[in-house]
N, C-alpha and C positions, 0 to 999 in steps of 0.2 A: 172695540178691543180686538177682536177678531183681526180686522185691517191692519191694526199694527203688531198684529202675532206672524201673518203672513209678510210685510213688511218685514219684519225681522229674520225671520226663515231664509226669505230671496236674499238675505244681504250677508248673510251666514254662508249660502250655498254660494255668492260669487266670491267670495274670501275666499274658501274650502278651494274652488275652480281656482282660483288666483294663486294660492300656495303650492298646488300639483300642478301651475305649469310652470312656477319658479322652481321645484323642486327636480323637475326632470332632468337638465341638464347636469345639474349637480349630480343625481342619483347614477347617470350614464358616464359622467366625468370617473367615479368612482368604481367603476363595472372593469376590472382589466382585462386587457382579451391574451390569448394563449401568450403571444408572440412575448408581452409586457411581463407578463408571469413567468413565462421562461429568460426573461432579463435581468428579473427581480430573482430570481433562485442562483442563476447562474455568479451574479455578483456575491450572492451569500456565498457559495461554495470561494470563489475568490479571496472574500475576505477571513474566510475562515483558515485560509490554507490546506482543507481538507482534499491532497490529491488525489485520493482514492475514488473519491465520487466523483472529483472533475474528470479524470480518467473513463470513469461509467458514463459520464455526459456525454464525451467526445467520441465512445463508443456507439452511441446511439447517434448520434447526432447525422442527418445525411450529410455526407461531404461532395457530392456532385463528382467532380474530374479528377483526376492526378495528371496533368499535363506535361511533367517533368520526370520521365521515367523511361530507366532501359530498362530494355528485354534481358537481357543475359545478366544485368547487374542486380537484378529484381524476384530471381529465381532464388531460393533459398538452397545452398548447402548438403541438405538432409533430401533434396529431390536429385541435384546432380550425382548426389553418390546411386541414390534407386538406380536414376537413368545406365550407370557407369557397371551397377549389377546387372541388369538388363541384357547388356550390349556385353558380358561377357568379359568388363573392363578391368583393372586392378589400380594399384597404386603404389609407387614407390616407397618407400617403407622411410628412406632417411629424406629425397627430396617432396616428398606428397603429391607430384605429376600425378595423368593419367597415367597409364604403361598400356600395353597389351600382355599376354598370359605366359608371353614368351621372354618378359624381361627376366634379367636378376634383379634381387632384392624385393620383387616385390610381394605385396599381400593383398588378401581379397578384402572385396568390402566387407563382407561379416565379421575376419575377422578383425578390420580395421575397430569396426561397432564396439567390438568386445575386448577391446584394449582403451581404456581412459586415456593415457599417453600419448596414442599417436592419432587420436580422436580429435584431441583436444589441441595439439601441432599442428594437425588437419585446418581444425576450425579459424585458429590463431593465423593460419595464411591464405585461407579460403573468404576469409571476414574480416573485419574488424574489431572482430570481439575480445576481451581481454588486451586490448593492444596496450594498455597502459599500466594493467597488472604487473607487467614483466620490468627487471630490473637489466636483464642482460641486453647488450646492444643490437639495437633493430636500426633499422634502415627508418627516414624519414617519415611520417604519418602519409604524408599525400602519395610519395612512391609506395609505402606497403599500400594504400585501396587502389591504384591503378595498376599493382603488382598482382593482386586477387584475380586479376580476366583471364590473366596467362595460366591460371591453374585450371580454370571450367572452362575456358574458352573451347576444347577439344571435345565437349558434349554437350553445348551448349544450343545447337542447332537442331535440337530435338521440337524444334517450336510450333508443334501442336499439341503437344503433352504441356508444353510452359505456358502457353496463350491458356487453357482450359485451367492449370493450378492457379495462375493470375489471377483469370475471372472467378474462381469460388473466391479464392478470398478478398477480391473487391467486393463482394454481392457481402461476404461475412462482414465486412468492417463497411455496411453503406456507401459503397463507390459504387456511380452511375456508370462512369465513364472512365477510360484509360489511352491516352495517347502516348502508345512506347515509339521508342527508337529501336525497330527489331534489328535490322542490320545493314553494313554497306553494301553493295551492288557489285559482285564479284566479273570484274571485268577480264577477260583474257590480255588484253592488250596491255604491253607493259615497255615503254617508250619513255627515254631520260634523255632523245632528240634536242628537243627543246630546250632542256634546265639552263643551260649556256645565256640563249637567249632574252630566257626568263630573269634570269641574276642581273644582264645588264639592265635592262628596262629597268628591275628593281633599285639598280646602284643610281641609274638616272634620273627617276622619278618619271619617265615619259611617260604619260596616259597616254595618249595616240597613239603613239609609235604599240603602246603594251595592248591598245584593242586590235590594232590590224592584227597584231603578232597571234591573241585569240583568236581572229577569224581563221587564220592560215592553220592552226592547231585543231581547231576543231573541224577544218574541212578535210583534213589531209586524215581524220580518226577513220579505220576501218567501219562502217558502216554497220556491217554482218555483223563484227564483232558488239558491238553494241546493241544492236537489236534482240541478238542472242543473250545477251545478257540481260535486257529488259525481258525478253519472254520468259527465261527461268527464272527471274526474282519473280515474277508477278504467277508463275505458278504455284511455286510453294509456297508462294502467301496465302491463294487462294486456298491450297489444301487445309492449309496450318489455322488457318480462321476459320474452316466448317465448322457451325453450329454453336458459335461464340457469341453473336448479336442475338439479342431478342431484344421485347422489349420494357424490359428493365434495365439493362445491359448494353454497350455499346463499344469496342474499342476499334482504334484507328490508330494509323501506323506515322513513323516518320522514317527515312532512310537517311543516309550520313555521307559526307565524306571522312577522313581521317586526316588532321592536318597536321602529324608526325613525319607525312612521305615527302620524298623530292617533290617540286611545282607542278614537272608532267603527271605525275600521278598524281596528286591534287587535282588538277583538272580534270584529265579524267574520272576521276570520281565523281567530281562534283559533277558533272557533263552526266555522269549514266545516275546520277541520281535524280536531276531535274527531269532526265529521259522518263522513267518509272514515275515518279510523283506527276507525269504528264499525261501516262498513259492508264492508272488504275485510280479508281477516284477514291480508295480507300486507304490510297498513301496520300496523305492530306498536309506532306511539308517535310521541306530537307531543314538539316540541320548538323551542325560540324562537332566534330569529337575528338578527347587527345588534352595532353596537360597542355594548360595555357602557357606554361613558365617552362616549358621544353625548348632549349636553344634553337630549334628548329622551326615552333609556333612562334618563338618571337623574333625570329630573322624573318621569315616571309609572312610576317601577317598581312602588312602593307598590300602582297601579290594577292593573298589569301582574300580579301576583301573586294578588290577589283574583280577576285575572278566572279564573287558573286552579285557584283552589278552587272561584272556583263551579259550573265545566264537569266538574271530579270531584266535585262532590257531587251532581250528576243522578245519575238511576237509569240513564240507558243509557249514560253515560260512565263509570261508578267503577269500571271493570273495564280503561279506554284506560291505556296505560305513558304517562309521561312522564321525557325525562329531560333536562336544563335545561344551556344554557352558563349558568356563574354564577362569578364572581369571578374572570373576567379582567379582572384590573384591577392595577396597580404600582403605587408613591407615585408622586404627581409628574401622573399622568392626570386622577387629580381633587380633592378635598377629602377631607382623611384622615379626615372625620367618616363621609364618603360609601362606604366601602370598611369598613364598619363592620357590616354584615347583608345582602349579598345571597344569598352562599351557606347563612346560616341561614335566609332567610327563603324561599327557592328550595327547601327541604326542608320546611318545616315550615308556612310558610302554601300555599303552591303546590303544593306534595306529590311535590316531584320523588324519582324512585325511583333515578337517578345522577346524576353532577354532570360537568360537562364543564368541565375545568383546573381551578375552583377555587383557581388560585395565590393569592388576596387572602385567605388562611386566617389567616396570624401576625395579619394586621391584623383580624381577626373574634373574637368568642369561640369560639377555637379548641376549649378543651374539650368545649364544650356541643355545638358539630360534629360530633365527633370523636367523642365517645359516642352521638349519634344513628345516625351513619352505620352506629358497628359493630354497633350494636343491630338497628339495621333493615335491617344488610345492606345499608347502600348501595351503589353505586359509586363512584368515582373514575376519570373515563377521563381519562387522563395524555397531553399531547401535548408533548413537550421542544421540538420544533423550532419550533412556532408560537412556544411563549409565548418563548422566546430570543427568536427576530424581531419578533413582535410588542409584548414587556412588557419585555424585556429582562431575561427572569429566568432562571438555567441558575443550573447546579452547587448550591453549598450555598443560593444565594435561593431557591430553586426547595423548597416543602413537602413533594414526594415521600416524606421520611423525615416528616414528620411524619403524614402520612396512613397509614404502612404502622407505624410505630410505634403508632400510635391505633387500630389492628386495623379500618381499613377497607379494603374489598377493591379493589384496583390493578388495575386496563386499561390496557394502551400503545394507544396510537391515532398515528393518521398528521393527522389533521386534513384539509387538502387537499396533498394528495403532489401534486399537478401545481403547483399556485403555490408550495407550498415547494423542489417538484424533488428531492423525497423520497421514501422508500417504509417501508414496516412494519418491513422490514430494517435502515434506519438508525435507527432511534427504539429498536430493542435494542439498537444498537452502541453509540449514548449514552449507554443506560443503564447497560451495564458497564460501559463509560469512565470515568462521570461519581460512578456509587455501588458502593457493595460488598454491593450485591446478590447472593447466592447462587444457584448453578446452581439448586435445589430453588425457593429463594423465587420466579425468571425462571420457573420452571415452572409455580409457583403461580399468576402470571398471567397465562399464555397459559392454564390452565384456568379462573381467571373470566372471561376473553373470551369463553366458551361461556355458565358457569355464569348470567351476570349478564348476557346477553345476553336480549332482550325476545321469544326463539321461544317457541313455543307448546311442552310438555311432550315431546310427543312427540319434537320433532325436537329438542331438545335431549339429548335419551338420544341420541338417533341419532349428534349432533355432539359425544355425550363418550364414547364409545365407537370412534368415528374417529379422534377425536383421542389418546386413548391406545393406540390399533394404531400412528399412525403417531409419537408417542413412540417407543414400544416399538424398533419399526425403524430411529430415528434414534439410539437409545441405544447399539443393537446396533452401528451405523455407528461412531459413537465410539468404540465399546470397542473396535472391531477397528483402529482408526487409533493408540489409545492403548497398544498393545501395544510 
């Protein structure tokens, strides 16, 4: 009897053994880790429509880069007036200019503060704000936000008090990183030689004949004068950046041409801007500025394109990043023939390595895009709130699904947060709002805001290593709210 008590026992205990090791995977399968738990909270908040918490989400949430942001456009309002008290400034009472203390009509900033009316006039042409509140006749949406620079543009260059307001409130709303466009390269040299030149090659299509004609333009640029210009931008950058990197923190610069000017000055610019982004490694990429649908952007794009193949096909420039505004552009801005190749031709003659908005993509050959970009890894840095304000495109006009469908890698950007009166925070609130983006896929692009960001090797291990501790810990946070 005993023998088969024990018998019985062993065959009980290899069951027992046999159900706990069927049962583990099961029990593990059902174990969800932060990341799933913050997936599962996040769709609840979706589906309930509760923006208020999605809002707090996106609050917390790290957002890694803002790779799509100017300097002057990104200060807020309520700082250029400090700046404008400061320096002793005032303001025109009926046009809202800066002045100096010697104008007529004008008034101080205090007591600008303490009058509602002309606060509020102030703000309505300093921003975007209330731009639709008003019934009486305004000028175009995209003219008033590139009308806003001409009003701060004259204290705007305060850019170490602006780099340091940036950085707190990147650090407040979880931004690792910031790659602005601080400014163009103030060149002495001011030569309209050439334009003659440049129109015909344009009227004729000649590539050849249009490279020599660069060679002879860039040889013939005063030297000093350029060198002089590269030493003062790269001084005051250095002062204007003391004490802005640590290491939570990182921002890096981009410099511009403007391609509103005659061809000679276009080149030149673009020339002392690849000069600078050659010689300081913390200007880490040119990049061009200026309405796209300006009679001027759209007669010389053609030239505009060439001139920046030929500045990456030099030996000391084909190593400088570029990354191109291209196809902001709507129907209705220009000639639909005209919105037909900028962003192909911004990738592929000009060699831009991201694209900034991009919205004029259905009206391009989208495929051929579309396959370039994934293949070569481009970017797409996405900005909803400008191109609503400015193109008047949101929700489904808006190709965000078609560039993320197309396998090219998505950036949220802020664009200018002080003239929109926005921040990195609302531009994901949009996003979930507007698409059925996925917690994972939202995650995916706050890691190419790192990955596709123009830092040097190093510090980008550094800034994807940061950024997934501080995932990590905002996961955790969820999972414990989502209990």
């Amino acid at each position: 009897m005993f023998y088969y008590f024990v018998a019985y026992l062993c065959l009980m205990i290899k069951q027992l053994a046999l159900c706990a090791l069927l049962c583990t995977p099961v029990c593990t399968a059902i174990a969800q880790t932060d990341q799933e738990k913050t997936t599962a909270y996040y769709n609840k908040l979706k589906a309930s429509g509760d923006v208020a918490r999605l809002a707090y989400f996106f609050s917390q949430m790290p957002k890694g880069g803002d790779l799509h942001h100017h300097y002057s456009g990104s200060v807020y309002l309520e700082t250029y007036l400090d700046w404008c008290k400061d320096k002793g400034k005032y303001i025109d009472s009926f046009k809202y200019s800066i002045v100096d203390d010697t104008a007529a009509d004008r008034i101080s900033i205090d007591a600008l503060r303490k009058n509602a009316l002309h606060y509020r006039n102030l703000m309505s042409l300093w921003s975007t704000a209330d731009f639709y509140n008003h019934s009486a006749p305004q000028v175009p949406p995209d003219q008033h936000f590139f009308n806003t620079f001409g009003f701060f543009s004259p204290i705007s260059g305060n850019f170490k008090a602006g780099l340091a307001e940036l950085k707190r409130r990147a650090l407040q709303e979880n931004v690792q990183y910031i790659e602005t466009m601080l400014s163009s390269v103030s060149v002495s040299i001011k030569s309209t030689t050439y334009n003659a030149s440049l129109y015909r090659h344009l009227a004729t299509r000649d590539e050849n004949g249009l490279t020599a004609l660069f060679d002879s333009i860039r040889t013939s640029l005063a030297k000093i004068a350029i060198d002089t210009a590269v030493t003062n931008y790269i001084s005051a950058l250095r002062d204007a950046r003391t004490g802005i990197d640590d290491g939570n923190f990182t921002m890096r610069y981009q410099t511009y041409a403007n391609r509103l000017k005659d061809p000679s000055t276009v080149f030149i610019s673009i020339y002392a801007a690849f000069c600078v982004a050659a010689t300081d490694t913390n200007i880490v990429g040119v990049n061009f500025v200026g309405a796209e649908n300006d009679p001027v952007s759209m007669k010389d794009f053609w030239l505009h394109m060439r001139m920046f193949r030929y500045f990456k096909s030099l030996p000391q420039f084909e190593k400088i990043h570029l990354a191109l505004h291209a196809g902001e552009l709507a129907p209705g801005m220009t000639r639909p023939e005209d919105m037909g190749y900028h962003i192909y031709e911004s990738l592929t003659i000009a060699g831009a390595e991201r694209i900034g908005h991009g919205v004029d993509l259905p009206y391009e050959d989208a495929q051929a895009i579309l396959t370039h970009m994934a293949a070569k890894k481009n970017a797409i840095e996405i900005n909803l709130t400008s191109n609503e304000f400015i193109l008047g495109i949101k929700n489904e006009r808006h190709p965000i699904n078609m560039y993320h469908d197309g396998g090219v890698p998505l950036t949220i950007s802020t664009d200018d947060a002080g003239v929109s009166r926005s921040s990195l925070t609302e531009q994901y609130i949009m996003l979930a709002e507007r698409y059925t983006f996925t917690y994972p896929q939202i995650r995916s692009f706050v890691l190419n805001s790192i990955e596709h960001s123009f830092m040097n090797p190093y510090m980008k291990t550094h800034h994807k290593a940061l950024l997934q501790r501080r995932f990590a810990a905002f996961e955790k946070m969820v999972a414990g709210m989502s209990k």
